[in-house]
N, C-alpha and C positions, 0 to 999 in steps of 0.2 A: 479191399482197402482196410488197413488198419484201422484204430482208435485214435494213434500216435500219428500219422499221416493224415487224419480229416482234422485234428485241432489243429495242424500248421497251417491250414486254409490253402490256399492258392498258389500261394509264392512259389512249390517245387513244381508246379504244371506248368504256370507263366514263366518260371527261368528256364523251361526247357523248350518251351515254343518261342520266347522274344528272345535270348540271348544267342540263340542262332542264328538271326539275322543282319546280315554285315553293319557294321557301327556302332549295336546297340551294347551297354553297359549297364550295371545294376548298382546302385549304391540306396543309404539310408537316409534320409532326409527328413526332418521333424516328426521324427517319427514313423516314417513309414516307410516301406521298402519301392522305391523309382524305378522304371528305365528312362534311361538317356537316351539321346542321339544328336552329335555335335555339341555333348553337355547342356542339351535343351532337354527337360522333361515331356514325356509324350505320355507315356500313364502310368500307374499307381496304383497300389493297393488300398484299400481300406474298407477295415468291416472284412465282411464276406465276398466284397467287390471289388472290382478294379476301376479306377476311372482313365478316360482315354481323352486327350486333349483333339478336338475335331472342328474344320468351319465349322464356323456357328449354325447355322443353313444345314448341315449335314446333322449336328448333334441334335437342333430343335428335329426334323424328320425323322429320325432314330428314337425319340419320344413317342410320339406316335404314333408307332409303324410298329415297334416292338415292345411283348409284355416282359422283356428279363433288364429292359435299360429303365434308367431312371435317373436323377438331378445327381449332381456328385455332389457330396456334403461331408468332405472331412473331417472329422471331428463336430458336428454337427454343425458345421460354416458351410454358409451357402458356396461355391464354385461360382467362376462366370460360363457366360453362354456357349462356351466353347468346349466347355467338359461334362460329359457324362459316365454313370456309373453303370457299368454291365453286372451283375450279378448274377452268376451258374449254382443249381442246387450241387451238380456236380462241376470240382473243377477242370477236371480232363475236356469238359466239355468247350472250354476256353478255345481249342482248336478250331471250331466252328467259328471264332469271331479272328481269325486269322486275318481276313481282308480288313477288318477295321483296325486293327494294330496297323496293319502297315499305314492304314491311310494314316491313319496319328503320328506314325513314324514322318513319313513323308511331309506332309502338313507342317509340324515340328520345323525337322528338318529344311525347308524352305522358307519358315518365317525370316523377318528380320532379325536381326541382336537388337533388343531395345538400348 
């Protein structure tokens, strides 16, 4: 991997594993780069991480069950109970959190429109 490919962080791994997934779209949003799904955000980059919108129930278990998740804190604002942040020292490694994207997708996806 290059120099030039590790300071762009994540973003060219995650738009090649979530924007193949039917529905999903990518725009910028305060800052930082989203996907959608039914124009609902499902996760996010920021920092070195991504954070993934999950029941609540699933994202607190995902704290401690695993050492790469951790609180999502965008700009260092706390997130609600619903989101957590994955961190990979490698990003390719994002492939492996495949099943949790989709559930965020999903999840998303099914909430109501407030």
């Amino acid at each position: 991997m290059s120099t030039e490919s590790s300071k762009s962080g994540p973003k060219a791994q995650l738009d090649a594993l979530l924007l193949k997934l039917p529905g999903v779209s990518a725009r910028t949003i305060n800052g930082l780069d989203a996907y959608f799904v039914s124009d609902k955000m499902f996760a996010c980059i920021s920092g070195n991480g991504v954070g993934l919108r999950l029941p609540a129930a699933t994202a607190t278990e995902l704290h401690f069950s695993r050492d790469h998740v951790s609180a999502f804190q965008p700009g260092g604002i706390a997130a609600t109970r619903e989101w957590i942040q994955i961190t990979r020292a490698d990003a390719a490694d994002y492939v492996k959190d495949l099943e949790l994207f989709q559930t965020a997708l999903d999840f998303v996806k099914a909430a109501r429109s407030r």
